[in-house]
PyMOL Python script that loads the backbone (N, CA, C, O; Angstrom):
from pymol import cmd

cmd.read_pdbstr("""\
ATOM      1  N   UNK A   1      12.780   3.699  -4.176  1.00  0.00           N
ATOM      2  CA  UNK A   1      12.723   2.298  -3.860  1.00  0.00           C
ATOM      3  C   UNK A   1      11.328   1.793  -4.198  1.00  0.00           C
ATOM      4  O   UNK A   1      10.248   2.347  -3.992  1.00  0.00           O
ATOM      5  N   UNK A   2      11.602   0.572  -4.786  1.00  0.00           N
ATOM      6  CA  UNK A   2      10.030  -0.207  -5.159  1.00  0.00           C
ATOM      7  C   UNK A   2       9.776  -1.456  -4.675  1.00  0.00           C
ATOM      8  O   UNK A   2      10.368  -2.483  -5.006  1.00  0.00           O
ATOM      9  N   UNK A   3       8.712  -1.336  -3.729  1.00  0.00           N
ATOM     10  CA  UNK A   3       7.940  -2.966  -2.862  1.00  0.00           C
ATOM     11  C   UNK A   3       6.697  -2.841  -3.250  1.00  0.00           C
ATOM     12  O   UNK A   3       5.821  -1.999  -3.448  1.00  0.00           O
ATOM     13  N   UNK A   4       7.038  -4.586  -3.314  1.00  0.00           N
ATOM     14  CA  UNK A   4       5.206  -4.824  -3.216  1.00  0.00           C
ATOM     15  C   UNK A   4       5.059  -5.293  -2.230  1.00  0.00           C
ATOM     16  O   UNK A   4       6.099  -5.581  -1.638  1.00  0.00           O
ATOM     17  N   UNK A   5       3.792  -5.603  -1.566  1.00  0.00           N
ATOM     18  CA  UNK A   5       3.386  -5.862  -0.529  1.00  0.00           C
ATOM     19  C   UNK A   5       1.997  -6.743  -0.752  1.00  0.00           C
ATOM     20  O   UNK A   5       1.049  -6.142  -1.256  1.00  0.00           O
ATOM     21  N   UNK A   6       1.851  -7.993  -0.437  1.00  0.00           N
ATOM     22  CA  UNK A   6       0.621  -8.933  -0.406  1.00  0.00           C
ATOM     23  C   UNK A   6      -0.342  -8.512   0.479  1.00  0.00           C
ATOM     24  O   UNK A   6       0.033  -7.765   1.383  1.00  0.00           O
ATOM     25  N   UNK A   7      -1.259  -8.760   0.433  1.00  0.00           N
ATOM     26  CA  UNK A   7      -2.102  -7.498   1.299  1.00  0.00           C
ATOM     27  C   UNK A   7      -3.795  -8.335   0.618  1.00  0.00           C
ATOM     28  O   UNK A   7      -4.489  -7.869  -0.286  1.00  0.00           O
ATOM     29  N   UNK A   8      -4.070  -9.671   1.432  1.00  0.00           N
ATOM     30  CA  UNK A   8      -4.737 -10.844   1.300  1.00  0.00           C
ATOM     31  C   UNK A   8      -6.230  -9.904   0.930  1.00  0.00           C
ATOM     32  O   UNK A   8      -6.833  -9.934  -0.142  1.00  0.00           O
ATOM     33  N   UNK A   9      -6.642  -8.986   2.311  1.00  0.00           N
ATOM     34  CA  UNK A   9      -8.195  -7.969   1.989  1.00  0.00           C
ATOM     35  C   UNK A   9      -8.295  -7.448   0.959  1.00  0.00           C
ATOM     36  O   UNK A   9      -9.134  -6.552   1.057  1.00  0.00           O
ATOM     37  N   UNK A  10      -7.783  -7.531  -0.269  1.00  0.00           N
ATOM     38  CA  UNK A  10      -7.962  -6.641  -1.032  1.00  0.00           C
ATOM     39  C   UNK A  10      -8.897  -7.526  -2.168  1.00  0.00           C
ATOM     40  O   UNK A  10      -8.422  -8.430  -2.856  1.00  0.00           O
ATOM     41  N   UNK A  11     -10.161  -7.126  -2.211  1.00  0.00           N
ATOM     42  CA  UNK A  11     -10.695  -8.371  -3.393  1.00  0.00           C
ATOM     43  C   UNK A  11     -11.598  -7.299  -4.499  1.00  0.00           C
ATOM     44  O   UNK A  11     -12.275  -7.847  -5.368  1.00  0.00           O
ATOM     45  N   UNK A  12     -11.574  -5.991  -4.432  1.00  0.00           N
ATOM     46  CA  UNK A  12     -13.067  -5.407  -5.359  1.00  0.00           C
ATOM     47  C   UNK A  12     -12.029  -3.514  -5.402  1.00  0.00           C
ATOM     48  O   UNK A  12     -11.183  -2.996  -4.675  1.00  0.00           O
ATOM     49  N   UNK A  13     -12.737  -3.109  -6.633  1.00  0.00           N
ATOM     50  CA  UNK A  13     -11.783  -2.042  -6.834  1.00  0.00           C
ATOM     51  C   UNK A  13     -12.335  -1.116  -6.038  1.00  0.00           C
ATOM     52  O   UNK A  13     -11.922  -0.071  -6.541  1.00  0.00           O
ATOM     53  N   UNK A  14     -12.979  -0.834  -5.151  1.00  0.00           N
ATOM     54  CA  UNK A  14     -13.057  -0.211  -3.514  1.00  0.00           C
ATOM     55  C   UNK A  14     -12.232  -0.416  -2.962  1.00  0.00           C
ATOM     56  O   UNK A  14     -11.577   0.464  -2.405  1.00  0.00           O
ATOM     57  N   UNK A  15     -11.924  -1.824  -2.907  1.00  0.00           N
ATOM     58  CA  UNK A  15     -10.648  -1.672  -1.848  1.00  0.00           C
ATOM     59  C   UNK A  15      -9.458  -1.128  -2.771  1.00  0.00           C
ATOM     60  O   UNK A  15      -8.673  -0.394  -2.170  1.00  0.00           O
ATOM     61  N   UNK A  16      -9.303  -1.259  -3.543  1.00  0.00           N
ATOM     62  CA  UNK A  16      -8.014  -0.976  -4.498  1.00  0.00           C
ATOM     63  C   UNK A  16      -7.554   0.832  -3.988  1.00  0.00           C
ATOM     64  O   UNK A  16      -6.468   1.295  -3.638  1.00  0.00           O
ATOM     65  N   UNK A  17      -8.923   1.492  -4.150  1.00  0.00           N
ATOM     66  CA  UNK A  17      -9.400   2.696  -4.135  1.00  0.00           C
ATOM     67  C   UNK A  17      -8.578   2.726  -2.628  1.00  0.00           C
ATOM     68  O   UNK A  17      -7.408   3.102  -2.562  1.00  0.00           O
ATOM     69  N   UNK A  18      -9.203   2.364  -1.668  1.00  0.00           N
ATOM     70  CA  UNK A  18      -8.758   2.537  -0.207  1.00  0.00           C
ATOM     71  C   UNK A  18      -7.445   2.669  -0.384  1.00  0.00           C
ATOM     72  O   UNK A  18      -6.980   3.804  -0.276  1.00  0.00           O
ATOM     73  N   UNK A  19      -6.754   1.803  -0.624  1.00  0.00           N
ATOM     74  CA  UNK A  19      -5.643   1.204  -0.166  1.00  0.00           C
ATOM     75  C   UNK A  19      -4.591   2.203  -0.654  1.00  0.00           C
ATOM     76  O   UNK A  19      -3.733   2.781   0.014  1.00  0.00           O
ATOM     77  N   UNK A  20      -4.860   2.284  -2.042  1.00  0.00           N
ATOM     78  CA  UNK A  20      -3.725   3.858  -3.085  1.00  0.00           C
ATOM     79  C   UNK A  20      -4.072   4.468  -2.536  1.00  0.00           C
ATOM     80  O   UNK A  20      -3.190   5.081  -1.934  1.00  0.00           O
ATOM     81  N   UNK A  21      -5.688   4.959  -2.150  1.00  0.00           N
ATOM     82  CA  UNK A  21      -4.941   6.424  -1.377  1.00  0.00           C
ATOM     83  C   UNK A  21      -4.637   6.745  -0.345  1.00  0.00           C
ATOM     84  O   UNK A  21      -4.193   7.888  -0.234  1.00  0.00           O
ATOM     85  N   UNK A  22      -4.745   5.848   0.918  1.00  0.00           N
ATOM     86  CA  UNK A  22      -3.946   5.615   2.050  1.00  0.00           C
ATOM     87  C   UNK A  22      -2.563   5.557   1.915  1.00  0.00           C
ATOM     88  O   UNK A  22      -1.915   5.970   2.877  1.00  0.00           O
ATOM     89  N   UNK A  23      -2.092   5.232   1.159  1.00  0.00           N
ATOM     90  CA  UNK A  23      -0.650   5.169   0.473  1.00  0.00           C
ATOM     91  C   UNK A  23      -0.355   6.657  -0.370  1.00  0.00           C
ATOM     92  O   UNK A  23       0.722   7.055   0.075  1.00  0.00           O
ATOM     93  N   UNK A  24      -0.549   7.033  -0.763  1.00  0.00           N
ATOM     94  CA  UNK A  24      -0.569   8.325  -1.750  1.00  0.00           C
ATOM     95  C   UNK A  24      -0.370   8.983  -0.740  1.00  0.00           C
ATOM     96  O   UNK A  24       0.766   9.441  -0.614  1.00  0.00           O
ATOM     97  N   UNK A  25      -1.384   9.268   0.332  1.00  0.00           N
ATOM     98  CA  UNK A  25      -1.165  10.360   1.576  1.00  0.00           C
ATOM     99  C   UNK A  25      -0.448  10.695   2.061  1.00  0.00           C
ATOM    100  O   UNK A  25      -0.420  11.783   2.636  1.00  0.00           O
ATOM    101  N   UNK A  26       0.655   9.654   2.002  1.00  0.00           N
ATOM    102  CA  UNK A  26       2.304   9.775   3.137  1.00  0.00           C
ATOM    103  C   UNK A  26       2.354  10.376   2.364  1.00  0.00           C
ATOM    104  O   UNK A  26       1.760  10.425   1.287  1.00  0.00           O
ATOM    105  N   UNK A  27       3.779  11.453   3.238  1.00  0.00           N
ATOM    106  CA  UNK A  27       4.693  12.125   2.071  1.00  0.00           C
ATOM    107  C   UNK A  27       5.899  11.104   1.988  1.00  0.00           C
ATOM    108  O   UNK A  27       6.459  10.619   2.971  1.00  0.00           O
ATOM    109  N   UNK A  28       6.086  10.954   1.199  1.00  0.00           N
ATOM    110  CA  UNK A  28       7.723   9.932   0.479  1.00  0.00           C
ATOM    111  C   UNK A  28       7.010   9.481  -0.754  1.00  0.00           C
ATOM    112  O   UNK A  28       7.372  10.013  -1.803  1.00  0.00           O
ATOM    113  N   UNK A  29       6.152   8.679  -0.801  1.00  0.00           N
ATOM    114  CA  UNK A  29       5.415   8.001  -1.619  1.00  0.00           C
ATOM    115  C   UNK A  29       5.156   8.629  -2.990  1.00  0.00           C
ATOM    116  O   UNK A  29       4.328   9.517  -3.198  1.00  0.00           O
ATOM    117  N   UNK A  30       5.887   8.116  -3.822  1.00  0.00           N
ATOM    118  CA  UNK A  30       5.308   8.771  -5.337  1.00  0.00           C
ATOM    119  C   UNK A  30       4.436   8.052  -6.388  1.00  0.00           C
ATOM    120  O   UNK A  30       4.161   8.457  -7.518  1.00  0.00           O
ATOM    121  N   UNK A  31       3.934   6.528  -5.596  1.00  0.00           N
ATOM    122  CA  UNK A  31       3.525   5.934  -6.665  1.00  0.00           C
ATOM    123  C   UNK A  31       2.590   4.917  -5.957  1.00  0.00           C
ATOM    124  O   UNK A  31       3.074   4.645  -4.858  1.00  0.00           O
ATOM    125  N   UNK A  32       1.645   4.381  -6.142  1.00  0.00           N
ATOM    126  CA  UNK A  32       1.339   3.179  -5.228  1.00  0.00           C
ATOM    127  C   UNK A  32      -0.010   2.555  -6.282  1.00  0.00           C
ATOM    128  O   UNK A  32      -1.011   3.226  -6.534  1.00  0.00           O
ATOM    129  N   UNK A  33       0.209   1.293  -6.747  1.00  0.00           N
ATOM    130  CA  UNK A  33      -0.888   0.584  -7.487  1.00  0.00           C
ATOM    131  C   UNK A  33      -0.886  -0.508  -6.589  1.00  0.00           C
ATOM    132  O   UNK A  33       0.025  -1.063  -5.974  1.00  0.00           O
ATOM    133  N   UNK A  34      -2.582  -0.768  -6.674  1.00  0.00           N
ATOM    134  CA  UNK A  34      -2.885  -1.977  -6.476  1.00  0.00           C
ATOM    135  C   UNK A  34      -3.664  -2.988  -7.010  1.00  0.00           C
ATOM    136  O   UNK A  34      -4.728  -2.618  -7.507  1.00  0.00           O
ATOM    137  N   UNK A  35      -3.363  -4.371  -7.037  1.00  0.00           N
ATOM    138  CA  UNK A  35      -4.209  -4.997  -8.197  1.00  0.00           C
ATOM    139  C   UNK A  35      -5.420  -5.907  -7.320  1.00  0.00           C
ATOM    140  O   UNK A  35      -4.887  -6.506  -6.386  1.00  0.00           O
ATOM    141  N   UNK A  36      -6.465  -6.074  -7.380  1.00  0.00           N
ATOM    142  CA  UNK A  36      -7.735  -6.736  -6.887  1.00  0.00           C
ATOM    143  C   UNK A  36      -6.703  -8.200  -7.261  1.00  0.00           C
ATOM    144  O   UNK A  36      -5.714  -8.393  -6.554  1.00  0.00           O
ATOM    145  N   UNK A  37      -6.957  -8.950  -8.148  1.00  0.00           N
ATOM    146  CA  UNK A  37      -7.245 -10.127  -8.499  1.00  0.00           C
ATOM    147  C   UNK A  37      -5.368 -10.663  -8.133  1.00  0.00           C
ATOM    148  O   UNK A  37      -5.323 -11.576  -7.308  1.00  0.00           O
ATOM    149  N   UNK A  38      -4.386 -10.330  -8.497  1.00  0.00           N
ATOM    150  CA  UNK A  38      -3.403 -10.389  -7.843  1.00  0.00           C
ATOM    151  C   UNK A  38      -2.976 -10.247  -5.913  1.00  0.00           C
ATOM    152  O   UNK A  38      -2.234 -11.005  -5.287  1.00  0.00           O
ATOM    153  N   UNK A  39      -3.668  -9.146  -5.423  1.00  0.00           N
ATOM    154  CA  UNK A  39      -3.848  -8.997  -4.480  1.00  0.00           C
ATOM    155  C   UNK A  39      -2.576  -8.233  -3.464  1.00  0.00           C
ATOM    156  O   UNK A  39      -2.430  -8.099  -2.249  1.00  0.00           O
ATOM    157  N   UNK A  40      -1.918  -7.906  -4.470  1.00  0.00           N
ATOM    158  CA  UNK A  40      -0.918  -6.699  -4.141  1.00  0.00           C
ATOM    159  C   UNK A  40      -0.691  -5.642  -4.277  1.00  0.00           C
ATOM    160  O   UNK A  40      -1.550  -5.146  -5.006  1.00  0.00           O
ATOM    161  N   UNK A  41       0.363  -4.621  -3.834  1.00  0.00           N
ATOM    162  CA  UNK A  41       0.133  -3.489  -3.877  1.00  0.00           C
ATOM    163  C   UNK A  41       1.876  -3.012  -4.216  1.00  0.00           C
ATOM    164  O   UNK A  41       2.776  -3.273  -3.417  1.00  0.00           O
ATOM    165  N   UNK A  42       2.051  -2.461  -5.219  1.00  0.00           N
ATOM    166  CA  UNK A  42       3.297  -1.899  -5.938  1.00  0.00           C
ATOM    167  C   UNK A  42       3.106  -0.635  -4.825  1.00  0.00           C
ATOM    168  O   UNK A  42       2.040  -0.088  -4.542  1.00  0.00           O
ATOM    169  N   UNK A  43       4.741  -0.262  -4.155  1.00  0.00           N
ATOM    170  CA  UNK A  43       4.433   1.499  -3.689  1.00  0.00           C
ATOM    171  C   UNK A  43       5.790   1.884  -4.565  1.00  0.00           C
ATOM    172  O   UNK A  43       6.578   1.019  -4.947  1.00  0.00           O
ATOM    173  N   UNK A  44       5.911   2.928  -4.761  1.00  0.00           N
ATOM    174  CA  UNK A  44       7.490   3.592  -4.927  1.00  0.00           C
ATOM    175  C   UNK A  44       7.336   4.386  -3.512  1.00  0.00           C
ATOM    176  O   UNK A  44       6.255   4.853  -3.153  1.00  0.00           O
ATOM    177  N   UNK A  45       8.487   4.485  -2.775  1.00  0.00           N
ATOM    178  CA  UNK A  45       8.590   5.280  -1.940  1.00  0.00           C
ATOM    179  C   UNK A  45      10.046   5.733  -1.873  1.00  0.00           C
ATOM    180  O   UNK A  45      10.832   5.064  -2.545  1.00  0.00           O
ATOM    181  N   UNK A  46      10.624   6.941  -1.050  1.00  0.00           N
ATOM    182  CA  UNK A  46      11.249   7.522  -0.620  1.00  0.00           C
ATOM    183  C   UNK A  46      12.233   7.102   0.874  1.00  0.00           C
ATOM    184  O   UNK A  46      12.449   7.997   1.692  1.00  0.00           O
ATOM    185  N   UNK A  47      12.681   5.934   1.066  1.00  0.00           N
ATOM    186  CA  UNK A  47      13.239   5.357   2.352  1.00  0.00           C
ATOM    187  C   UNK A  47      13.539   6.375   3.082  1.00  0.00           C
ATOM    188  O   UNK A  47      13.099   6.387   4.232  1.00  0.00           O
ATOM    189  N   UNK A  48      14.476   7.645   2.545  1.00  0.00           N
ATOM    190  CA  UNK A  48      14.773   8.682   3.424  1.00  0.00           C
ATOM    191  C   UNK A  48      12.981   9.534   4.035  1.00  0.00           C
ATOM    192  O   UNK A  48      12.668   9.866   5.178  1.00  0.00           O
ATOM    193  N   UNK A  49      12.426   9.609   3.152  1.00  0.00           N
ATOM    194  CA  UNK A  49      10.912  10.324   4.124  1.00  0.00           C
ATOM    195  C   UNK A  49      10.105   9.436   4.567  1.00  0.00           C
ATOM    196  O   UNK A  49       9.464   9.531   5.614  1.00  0.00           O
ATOM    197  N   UNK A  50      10.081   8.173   3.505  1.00  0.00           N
ATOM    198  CA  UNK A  50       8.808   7.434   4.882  1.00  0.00           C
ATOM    199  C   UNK A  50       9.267   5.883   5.134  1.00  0.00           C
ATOM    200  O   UNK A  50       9.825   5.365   4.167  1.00  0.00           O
ATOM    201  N   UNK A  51       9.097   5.025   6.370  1.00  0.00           N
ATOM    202  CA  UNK A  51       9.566   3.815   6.033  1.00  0.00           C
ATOM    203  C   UNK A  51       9.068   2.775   5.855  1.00  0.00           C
ATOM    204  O   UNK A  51       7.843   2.891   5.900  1.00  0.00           O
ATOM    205  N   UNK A  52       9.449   1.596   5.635  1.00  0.00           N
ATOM    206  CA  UNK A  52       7.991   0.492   5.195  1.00  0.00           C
ATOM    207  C   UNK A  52       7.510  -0.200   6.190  1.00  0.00           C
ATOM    208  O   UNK A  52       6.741  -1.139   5.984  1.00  0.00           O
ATOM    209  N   UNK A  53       7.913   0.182   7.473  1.00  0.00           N
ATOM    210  CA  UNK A  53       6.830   0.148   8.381  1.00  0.00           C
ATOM    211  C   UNK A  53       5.499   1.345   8.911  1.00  0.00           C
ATOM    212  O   UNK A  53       4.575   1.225   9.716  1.00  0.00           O
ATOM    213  N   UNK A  54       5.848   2.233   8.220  1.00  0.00           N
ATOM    214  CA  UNK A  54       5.302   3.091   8.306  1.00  0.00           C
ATOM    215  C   UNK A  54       4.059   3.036   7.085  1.00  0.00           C
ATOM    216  O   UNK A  54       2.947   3.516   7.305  1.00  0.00           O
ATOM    217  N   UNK A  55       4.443   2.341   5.694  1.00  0.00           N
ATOM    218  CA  UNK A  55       3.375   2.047   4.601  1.00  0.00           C
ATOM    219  C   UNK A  55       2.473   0.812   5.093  1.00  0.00           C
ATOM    220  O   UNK A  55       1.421   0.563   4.505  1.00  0.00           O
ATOM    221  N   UNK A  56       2.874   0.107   6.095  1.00  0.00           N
ATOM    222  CA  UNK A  56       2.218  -1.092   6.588  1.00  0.00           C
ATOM    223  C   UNK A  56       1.773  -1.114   8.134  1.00  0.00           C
ATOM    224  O   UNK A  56       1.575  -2.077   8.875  1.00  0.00           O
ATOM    225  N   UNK A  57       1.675   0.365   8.390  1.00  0.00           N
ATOM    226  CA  UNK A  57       0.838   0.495   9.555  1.00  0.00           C
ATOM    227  C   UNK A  57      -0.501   1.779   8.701  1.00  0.00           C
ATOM    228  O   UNK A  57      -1.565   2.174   9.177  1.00  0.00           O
ATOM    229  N   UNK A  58       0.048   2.067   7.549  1.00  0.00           N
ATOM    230  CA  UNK A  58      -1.025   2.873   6.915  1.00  0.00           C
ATOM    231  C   UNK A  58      -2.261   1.745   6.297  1.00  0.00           C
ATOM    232  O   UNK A  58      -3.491   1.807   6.289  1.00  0.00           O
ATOM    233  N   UNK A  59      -1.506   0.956   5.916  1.00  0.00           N
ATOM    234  CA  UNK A  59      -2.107  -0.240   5.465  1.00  0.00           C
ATOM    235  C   UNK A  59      -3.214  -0.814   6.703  1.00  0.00           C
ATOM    236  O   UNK A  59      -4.373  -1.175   6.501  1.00  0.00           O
ATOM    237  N   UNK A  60      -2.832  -0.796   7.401  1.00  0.00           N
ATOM    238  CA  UNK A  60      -3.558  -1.464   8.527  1.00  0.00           C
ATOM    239  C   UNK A  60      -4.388  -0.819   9.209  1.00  0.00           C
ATOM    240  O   UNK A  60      -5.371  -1.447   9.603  1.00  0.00           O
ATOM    241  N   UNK A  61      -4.304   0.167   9.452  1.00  0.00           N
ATOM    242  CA  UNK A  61      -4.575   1.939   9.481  1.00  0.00           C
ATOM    243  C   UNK A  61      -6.532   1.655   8.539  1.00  0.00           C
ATOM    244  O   UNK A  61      -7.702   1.786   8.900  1.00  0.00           O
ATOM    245  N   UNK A  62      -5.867   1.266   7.367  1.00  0.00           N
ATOM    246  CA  UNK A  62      -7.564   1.245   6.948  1.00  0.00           C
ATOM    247  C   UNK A  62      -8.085  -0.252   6.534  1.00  0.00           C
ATOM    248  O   UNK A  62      -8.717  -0.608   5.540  1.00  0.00           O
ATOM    249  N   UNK A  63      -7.524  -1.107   7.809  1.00  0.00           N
ATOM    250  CA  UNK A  63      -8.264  -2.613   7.138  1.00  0.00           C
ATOM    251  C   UNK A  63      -7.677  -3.367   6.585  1.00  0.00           C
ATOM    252  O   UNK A  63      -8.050  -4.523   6.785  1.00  0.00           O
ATOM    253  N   UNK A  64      -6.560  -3.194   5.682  1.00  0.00           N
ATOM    254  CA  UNK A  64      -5.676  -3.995   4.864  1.00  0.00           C
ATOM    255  C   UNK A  64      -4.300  -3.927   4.987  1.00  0.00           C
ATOM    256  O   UNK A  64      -3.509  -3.298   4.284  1.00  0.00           O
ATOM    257  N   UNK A  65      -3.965  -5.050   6.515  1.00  0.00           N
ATOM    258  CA  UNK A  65      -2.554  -5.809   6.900  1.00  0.00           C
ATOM    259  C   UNK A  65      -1.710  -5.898   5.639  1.00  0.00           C
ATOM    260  O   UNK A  65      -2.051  -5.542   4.511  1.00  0.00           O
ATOM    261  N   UNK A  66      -0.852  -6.292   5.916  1.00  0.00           N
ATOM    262  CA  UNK A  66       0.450  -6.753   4.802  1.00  0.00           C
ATOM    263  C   UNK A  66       0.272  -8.307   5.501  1.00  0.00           C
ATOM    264  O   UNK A  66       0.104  -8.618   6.680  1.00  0.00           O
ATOM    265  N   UNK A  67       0.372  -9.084   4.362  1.00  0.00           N
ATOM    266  CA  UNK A  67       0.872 -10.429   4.671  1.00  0.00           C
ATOM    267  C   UNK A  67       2.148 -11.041   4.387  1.00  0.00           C
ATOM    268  O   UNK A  67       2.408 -12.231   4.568  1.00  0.00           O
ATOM    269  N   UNK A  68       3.263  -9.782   3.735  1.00  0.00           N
ATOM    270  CA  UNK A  68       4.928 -10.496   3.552  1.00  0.00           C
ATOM    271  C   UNK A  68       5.661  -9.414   4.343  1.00  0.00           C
ATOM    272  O   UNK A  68       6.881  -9.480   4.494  1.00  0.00           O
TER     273      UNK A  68
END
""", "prot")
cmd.dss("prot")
cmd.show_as("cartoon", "prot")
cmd.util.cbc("prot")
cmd.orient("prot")
């Protein structure tokens, strides 16, 4: 399964950095980009191993809420 997620903190490729690999860490997750200047974050994940409340408390976890 593929979401993006708006995710407003994200402005400099540090945060970009944060954010993939806070995401990468779950296990389900096989994919996760994020773009600075867009300000979202593509994940592929696994619904059966992790859920997308679970990618948006990781999110938050290091600073950067979901805003959709």
């Amino acid at each position: 399964m593929k979401r993006t997620f708006s995710v407003p903190r994200i402005h400099c490729e540090g945060c970009v950095r944060t954010v993939t690999e806070a995401l990468r860490s779950l296990a389900g997750v096989t994919a996760a980009e994020a773009d600075a200047q867009k300000k979202t974050v593509d994940v592929v994940f696994d619904p059966s191993l992790v859920s997308e409340e679970r990618l948006r408390q990781a999110l938050r976890n290091v600073g950067y809420p979901v805003a959709n």
